[in-house]
PyMOL Python script that loads the backbone (N, CA, C, O; Angstrom):
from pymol import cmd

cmd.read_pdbstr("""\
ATOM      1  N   UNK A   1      17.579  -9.326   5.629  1.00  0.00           N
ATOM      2  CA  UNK A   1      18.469  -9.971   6.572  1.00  0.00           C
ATOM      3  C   UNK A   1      19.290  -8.910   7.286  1.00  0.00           C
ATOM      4  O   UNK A   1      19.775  -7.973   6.652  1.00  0.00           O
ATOM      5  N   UNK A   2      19.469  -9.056   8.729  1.00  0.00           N
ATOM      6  CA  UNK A   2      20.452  -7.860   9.693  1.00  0.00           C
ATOM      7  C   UNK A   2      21.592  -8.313   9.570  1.00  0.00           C
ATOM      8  O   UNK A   2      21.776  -9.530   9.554  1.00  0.00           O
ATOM      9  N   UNK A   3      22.535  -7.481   9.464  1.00  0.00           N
ATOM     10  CA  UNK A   3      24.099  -7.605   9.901  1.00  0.00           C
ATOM     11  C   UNK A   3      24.460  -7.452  10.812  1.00  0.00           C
ATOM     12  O   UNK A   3      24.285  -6.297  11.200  1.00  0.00           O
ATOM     13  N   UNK A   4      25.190  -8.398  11.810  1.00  0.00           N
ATOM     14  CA  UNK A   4      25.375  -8.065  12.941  1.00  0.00           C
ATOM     15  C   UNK A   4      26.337  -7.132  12.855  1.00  0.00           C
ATOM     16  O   UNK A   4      26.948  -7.066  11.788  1.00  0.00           O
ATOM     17  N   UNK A   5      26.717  -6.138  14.029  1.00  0.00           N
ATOM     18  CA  UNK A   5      27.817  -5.277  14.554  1.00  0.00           C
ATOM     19  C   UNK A   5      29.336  -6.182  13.881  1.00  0.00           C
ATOM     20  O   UNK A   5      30.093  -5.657  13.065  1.00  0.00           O
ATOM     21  N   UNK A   6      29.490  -7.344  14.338  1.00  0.00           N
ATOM     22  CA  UNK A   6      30.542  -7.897  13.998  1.00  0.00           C
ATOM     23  C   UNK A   6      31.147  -7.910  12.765  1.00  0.00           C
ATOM     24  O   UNK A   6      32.298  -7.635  12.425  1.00  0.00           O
ATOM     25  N   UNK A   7      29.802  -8.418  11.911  1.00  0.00           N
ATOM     26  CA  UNK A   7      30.004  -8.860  10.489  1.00  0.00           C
ATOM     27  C   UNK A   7      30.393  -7.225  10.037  1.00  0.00           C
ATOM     28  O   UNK A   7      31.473  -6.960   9.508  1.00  0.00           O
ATOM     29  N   UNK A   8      29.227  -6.065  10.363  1.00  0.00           N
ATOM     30  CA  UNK A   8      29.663  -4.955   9.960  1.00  0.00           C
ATOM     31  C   UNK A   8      31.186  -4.234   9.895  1.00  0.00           C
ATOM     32  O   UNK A   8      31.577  -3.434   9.045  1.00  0.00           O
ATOM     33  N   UNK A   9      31.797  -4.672  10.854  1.00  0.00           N
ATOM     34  CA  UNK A   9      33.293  -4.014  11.432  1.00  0.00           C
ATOM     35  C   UNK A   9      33.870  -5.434  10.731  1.00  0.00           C
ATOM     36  O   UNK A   9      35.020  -5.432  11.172  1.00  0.00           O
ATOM     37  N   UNK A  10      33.785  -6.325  10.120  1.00  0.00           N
ATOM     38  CA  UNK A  10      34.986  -7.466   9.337  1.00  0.00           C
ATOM     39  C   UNK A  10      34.814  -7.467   8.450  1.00  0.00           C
ATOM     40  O   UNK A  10      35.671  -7.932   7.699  1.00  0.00           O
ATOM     41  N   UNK A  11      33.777  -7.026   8.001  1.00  0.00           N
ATOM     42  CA  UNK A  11      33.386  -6.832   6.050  1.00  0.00           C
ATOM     43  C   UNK A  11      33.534  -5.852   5.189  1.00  0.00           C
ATOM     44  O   UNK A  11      33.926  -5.783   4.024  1.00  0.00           O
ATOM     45  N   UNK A  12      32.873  -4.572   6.538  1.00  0.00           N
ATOM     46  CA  UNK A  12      32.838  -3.095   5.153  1.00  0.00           C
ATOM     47  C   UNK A  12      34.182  -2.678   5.720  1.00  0.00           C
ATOM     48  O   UNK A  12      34.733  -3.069   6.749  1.00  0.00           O
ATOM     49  N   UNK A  13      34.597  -1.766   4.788  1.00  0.00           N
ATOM     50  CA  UNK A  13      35.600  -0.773   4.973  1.00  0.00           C
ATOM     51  C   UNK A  13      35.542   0.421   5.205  1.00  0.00           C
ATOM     52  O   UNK A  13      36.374   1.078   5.830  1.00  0.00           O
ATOM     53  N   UNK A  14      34.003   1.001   4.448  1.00  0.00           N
ATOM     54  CA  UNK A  14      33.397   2.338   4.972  1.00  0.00           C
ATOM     55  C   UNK A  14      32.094   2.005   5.571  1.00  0.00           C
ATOM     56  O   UNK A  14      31.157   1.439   5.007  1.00  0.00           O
ATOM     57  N   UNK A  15      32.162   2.506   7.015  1.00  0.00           N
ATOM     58  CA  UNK A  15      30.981   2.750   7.688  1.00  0.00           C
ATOM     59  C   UNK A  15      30.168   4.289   7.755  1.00  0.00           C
ATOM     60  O   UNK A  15      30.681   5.339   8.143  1.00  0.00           O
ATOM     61  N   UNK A  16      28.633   4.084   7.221  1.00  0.00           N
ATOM     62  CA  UNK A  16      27.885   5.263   7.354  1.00  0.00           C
ATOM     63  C   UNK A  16      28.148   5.583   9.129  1.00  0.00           C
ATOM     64  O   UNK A  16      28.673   4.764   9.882  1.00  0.00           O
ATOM     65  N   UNK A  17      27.681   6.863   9.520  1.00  0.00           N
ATOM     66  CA  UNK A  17      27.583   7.589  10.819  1.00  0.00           C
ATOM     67  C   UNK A  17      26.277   6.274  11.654  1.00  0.00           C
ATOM     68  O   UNK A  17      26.549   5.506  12.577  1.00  0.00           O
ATOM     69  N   UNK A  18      25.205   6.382  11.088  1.00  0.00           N
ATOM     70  CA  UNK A  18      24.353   5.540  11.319  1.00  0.00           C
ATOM     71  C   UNK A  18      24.743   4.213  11.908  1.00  0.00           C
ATOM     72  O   UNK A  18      24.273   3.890  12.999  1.00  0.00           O
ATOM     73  N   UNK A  19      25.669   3.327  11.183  1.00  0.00           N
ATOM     74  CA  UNK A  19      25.695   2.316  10.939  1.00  0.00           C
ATOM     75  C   UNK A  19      27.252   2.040  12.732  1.00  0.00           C
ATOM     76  O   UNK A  19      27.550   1.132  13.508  1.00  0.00           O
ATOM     77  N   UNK A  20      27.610   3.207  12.524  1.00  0.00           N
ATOM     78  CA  UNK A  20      28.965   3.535  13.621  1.00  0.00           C
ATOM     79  C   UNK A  20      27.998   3.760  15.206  1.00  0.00           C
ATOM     80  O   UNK A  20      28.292   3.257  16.291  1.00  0.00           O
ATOM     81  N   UNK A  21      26.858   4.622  14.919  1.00  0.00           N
ATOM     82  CA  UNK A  21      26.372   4.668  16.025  1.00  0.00           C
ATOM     83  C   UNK A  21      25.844   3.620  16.719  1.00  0.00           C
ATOM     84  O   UNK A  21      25.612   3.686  17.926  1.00  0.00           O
ATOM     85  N   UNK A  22      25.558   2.298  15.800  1.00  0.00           N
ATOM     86  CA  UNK A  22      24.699   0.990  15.978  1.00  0.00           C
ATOM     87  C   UNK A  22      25.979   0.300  16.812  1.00  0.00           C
ATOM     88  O   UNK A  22      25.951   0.265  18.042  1.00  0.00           O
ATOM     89  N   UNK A  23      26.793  -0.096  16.258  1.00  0.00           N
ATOM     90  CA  UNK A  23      27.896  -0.592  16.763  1.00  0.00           C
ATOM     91  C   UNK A  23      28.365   0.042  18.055  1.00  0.00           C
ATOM     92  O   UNK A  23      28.849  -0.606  18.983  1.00  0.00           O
ATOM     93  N   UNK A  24      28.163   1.546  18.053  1.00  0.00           N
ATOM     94  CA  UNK A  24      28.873   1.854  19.374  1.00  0.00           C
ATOM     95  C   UNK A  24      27.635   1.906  20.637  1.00  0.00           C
ATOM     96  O   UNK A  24      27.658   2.201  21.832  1.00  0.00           O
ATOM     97  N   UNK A  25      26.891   1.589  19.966  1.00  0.00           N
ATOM     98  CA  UNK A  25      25.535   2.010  21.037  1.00  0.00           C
ATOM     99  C   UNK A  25      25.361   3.610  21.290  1.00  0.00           C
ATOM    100  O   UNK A  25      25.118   4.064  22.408  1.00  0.00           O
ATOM    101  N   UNK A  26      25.458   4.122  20.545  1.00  0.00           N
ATOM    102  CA  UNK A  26      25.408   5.743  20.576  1.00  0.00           C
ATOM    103  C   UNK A  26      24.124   6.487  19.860  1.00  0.00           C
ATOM    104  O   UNK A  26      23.073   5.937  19.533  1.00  0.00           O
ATOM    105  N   UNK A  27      24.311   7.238  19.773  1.00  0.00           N
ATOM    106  CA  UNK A  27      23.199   8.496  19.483  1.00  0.00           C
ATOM    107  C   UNK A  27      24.535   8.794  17.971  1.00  0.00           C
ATOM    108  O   UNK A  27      25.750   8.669  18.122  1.00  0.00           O
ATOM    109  N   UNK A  28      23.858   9.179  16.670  1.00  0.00           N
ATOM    110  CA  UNK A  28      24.878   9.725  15.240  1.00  0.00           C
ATOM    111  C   UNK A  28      25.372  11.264  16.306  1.00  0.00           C
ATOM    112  O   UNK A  28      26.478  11.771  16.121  1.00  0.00           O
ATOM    113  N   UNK A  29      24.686  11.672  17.053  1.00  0.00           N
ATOM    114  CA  UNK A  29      25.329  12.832  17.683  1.00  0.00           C
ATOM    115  C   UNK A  29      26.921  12.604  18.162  1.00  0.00           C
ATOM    116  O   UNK A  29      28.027  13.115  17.984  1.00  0.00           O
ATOM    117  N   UNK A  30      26.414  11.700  18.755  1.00  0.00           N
ATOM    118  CA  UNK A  30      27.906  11.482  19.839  1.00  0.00           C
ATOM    119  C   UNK A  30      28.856  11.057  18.971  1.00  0.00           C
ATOM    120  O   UNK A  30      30.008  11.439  19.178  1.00  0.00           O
ATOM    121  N   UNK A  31      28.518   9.995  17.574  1.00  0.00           N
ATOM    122  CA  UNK A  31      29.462   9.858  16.586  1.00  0.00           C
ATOM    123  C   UNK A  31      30.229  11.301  16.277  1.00  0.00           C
ATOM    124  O   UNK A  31      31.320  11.810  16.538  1.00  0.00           O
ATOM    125  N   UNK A  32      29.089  11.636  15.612  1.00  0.00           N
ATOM    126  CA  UNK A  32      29.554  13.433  14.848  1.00  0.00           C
ATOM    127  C   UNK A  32      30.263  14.008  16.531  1.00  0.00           C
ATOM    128  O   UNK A  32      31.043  14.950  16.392  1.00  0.00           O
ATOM    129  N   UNK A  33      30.162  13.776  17.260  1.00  0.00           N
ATOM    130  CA  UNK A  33      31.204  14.515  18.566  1.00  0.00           C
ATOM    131  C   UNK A  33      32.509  14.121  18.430  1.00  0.00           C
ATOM    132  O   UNK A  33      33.446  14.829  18.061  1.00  0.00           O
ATOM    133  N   UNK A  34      32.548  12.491  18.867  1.00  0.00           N
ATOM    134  CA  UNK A  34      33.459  11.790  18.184  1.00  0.00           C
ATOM    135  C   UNK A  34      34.588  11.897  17.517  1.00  0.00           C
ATOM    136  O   UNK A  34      35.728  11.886  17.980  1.00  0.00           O
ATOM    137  N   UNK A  35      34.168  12.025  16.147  1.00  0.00           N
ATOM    138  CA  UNK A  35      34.957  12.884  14.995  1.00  0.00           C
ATOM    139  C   UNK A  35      35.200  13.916  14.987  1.00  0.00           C
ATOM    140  O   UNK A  35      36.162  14.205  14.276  1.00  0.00           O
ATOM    141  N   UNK A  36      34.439  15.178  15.814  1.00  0.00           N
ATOM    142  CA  UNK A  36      34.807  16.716  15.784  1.00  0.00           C
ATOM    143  C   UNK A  36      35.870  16.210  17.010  1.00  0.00           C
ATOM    144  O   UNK A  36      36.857  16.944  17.051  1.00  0.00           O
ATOM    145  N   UNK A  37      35.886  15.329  17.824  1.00  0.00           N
ATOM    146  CA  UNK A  37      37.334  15.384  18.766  1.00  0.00           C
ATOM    147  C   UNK A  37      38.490  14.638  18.494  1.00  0.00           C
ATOM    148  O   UNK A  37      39.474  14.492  19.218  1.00  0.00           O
ATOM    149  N   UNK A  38      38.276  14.190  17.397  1.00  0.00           N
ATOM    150  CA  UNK A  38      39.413  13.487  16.758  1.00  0.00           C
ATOM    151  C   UNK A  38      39.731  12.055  17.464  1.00  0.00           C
ATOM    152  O   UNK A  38      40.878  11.656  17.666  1.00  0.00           O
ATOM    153  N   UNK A  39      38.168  11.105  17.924  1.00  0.00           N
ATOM    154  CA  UNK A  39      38.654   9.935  18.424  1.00  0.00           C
ATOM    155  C   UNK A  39      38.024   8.533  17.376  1.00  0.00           C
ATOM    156  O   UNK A  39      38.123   7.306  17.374  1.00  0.00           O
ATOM    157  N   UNK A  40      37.533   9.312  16.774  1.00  0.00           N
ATOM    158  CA  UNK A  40      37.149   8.642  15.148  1.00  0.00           C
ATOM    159  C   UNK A  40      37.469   9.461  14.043  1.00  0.00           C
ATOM    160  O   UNK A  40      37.333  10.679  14.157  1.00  0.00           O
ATOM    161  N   UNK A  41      37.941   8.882  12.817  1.00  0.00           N
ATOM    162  CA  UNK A  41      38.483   9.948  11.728  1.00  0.00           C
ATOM    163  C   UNK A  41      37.611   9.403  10.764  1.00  0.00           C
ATOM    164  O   UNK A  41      37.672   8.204  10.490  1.00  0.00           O
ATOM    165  N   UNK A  42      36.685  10.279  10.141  1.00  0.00           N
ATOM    166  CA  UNK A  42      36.248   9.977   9.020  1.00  0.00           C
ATOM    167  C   UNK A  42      37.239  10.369   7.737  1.00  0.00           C
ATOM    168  O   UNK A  42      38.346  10.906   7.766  1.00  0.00           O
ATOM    169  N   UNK A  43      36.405   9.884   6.534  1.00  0.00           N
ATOM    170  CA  UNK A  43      37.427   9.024   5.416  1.00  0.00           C
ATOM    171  C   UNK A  43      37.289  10.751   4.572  1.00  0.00           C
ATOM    172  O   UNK A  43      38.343  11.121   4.055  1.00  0.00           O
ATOM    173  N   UNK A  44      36.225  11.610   4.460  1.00  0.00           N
ATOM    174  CA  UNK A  44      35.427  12.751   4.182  1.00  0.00           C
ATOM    175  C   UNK A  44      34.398  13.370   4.609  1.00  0.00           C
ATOM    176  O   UNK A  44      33.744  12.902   5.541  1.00  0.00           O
ATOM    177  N   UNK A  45      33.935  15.001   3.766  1.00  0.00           N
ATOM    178  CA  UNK A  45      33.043  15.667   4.644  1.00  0.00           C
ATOM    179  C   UNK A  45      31.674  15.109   3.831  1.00  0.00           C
ATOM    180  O   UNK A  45      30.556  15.153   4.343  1.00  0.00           O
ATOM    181  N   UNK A  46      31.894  14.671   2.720  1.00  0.00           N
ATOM    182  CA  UNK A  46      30.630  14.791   2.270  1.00  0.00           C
ATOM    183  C   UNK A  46      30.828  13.173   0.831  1.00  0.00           C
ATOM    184  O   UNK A  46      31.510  13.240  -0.192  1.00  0.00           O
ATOM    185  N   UNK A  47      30.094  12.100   1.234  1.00  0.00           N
ATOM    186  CA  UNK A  47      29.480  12.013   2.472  1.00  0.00           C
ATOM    187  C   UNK A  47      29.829  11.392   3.408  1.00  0.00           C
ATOM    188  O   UNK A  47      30.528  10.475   2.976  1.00  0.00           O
ATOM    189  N   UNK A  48      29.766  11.350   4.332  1.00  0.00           N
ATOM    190  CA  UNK A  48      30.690  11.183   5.708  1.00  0.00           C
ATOM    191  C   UNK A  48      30.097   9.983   6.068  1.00  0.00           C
ATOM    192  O   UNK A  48      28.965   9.608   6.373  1.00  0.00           O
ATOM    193  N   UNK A  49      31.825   9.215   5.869  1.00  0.00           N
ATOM    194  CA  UNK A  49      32.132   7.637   6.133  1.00  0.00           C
ATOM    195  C   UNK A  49      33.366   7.171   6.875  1.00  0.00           C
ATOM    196  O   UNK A  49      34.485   7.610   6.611  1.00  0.00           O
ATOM    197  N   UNK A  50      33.152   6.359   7.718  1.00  0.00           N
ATOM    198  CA  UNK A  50      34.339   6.329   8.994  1.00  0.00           C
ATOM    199  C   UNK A  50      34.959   5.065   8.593  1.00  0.00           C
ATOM    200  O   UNK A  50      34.244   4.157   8.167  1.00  0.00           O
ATOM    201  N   UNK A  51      36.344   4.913   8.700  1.00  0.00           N
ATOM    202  CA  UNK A  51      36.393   3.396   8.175  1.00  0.00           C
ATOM    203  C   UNK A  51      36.892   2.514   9.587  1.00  0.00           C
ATOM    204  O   UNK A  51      37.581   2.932  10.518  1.00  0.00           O
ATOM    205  N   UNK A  52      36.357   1.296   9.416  1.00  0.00           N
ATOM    206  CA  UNK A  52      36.397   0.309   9.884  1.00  0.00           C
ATOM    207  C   UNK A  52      37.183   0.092  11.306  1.00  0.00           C
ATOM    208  O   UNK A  52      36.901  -0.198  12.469  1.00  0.00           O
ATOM    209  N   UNK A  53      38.583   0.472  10.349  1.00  0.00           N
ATOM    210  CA  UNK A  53      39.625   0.324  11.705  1.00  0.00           C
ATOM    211  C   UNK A  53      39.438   1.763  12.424  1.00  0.00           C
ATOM    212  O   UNK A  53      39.401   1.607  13.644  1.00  0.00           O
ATOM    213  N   UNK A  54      39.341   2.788  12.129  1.00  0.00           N
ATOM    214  CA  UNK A  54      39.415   3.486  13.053  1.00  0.00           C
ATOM    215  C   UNK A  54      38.333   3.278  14.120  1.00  0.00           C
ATOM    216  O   UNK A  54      38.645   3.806  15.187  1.00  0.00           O
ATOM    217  N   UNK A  55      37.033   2.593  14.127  1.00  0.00           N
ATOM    218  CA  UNK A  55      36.237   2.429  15.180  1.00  0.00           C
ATOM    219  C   UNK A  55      36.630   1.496  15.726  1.00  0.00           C
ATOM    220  O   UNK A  55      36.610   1.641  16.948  1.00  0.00           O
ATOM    221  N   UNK A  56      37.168   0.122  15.236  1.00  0.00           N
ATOM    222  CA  UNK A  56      38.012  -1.020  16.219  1.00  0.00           C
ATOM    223  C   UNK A  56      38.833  -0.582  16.823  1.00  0.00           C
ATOM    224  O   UNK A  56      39.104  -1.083  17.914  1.00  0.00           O
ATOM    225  N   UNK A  57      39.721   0.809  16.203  1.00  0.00           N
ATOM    226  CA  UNK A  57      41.016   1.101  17.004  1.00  0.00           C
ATOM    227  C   UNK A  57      39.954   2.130  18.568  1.00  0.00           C
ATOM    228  O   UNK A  57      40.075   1.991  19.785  1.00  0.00           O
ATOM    229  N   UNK A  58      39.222   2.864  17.940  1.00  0.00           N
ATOM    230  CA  UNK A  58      38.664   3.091  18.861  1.00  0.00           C
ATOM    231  C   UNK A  58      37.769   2.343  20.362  1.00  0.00           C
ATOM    232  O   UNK A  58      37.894   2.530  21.573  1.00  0.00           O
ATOM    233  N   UNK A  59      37.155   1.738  19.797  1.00  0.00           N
ATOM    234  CA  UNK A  59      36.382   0.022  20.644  1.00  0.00           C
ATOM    235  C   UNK A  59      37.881  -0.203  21.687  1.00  0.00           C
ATOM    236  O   UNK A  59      37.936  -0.223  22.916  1.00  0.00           O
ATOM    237  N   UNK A  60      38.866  -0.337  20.801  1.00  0.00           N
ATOM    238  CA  UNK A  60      39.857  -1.232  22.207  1.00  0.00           C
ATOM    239  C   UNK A  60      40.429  -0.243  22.720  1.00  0.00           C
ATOM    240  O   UNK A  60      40.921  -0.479  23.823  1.00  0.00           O
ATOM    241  N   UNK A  61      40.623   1.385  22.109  1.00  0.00           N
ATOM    242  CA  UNK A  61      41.124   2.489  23.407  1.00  0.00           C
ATOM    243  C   UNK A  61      40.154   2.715  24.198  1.00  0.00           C
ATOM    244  O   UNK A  61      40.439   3.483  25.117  1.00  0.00           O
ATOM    245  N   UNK A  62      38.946   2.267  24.178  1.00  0.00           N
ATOM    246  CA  UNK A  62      38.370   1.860  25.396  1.00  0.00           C
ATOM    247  C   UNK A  62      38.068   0.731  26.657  1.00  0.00           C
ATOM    248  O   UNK A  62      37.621   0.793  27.802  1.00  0.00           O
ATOM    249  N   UNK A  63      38.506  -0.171  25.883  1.00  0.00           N
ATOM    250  CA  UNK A  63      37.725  -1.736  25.999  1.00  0.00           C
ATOM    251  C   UNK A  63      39.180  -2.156  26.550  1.00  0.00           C
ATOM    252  O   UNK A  63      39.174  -2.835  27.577  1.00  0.00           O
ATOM    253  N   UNK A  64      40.505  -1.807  25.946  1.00  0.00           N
ATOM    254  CA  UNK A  64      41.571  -2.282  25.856  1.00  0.00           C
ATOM    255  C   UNK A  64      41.923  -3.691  25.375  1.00  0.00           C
ATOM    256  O   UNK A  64      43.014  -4.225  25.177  1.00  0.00           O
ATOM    257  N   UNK A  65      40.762  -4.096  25.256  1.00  0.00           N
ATOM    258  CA  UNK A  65      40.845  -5.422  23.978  1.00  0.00           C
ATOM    259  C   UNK A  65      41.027  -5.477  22.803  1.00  0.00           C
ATOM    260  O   UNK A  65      40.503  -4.499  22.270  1.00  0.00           O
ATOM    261  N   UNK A  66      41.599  -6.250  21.964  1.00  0.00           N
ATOM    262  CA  UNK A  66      41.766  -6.636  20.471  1.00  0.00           C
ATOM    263  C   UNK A  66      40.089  -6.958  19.801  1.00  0.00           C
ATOM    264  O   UNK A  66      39.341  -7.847  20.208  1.00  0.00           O
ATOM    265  N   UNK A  67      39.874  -6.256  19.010  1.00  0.00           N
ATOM    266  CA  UNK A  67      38.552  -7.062  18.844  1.00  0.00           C
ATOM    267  C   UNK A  67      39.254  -7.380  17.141  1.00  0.00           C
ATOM    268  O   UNK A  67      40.326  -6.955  16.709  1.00  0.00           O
ATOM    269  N   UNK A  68      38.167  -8.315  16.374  1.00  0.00           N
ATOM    270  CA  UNK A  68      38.678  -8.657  15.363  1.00  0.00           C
ATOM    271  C   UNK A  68      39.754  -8.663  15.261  1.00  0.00           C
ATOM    272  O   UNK A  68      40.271  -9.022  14.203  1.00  0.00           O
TER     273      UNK A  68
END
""", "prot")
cmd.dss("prot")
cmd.show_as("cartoon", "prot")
cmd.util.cbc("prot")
cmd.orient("prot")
């Protein structure tokens, strides 16, 4: 069974790179860019997991919407 993007960002608390790039429509590159510019903070280096809110907080400094 798939998880949608939604369910992913209201359920987990740690998101794999993978799982961040699905949601953002990205390439894990542009994630790992991302985080080397400090507009996603992962949780650690190893193994590297982004949590939740920081990609919602991210989603609406773009979007400027509330999501969840």
């Amino acid at each position: 069974m798939k998880v949608s993007d939604k369910d992913l960002l209201s359920t987990r608390v740690l998101l794999r790179p993978d799982e961040v790039a699905r949601i953002l429509r990205l390439s894990k590159k542009s994630v790992y860019r991302l985080a080397r510019t400090g507009q996603i903070k992962p949780t650690s280096d190893t193994p590297v997991r982004y949590t939740a809110r920081s990609v919602r907080a991210y989603i609406n400094s773009q979007t400027g919407d509330e999501i969840l």
